[in-house]
N, C-alpha and C positions, 0 to 999 in steps of 0.2 A: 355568501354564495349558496346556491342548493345543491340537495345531494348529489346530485348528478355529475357535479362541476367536480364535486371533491374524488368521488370515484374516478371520473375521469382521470384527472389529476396523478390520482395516486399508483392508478393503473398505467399510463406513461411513462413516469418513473419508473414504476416496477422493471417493464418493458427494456427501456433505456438501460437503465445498469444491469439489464441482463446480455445487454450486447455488451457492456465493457465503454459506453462512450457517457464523458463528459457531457453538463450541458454546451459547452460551447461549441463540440463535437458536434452532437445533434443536430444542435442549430442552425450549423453548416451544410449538414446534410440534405436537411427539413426547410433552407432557405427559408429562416426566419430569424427572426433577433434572438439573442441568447439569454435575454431580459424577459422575452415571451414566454416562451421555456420554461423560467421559472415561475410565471406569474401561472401558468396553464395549471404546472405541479401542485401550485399552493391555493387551485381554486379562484384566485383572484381575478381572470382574465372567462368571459364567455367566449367558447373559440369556434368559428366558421367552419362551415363544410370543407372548404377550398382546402384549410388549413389544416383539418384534421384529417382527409385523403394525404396531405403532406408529410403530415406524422408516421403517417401509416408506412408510406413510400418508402419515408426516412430509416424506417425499422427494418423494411423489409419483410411487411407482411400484409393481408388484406385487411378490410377492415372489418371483419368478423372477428377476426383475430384479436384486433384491437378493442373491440367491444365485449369477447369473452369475457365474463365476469365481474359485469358491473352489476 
């Protein structure tokens, strides 16, 4: 995957365990599989706009926020 995917990734997680929720928390939140989730963390997955305003939702933050620091 390219860099992009892995900062992604790794900044999600960050995110996530800084609320305190599991992935299958999130998951629920972010109405997505909890399989995605991990595949998004570890890079493995390219993930869609639709999806990644999902993420964001799910955090509870905009998506600047979410994009801080890649």
């Amino acid at each position: 995957m390219t860099n992009i995917n892995i900062k992604f990734g790794k900044r999600v997680r960050e995110l996530r365990l800084e609320k305190g929720l599991s992935q299958e928390q999130f998951s629920y939140k972010a109405d997505v599989h909890r399989t995605y989730i991990g595949m998004i963390e570890r890079a493995e997955k390219n993930i869609s706009l639709s999806n990644i305003e999902k993420i964001a939702k799910a955090l509870n933050i905009n998506l600047k926020t979410l994009f801080d620091g890649l």
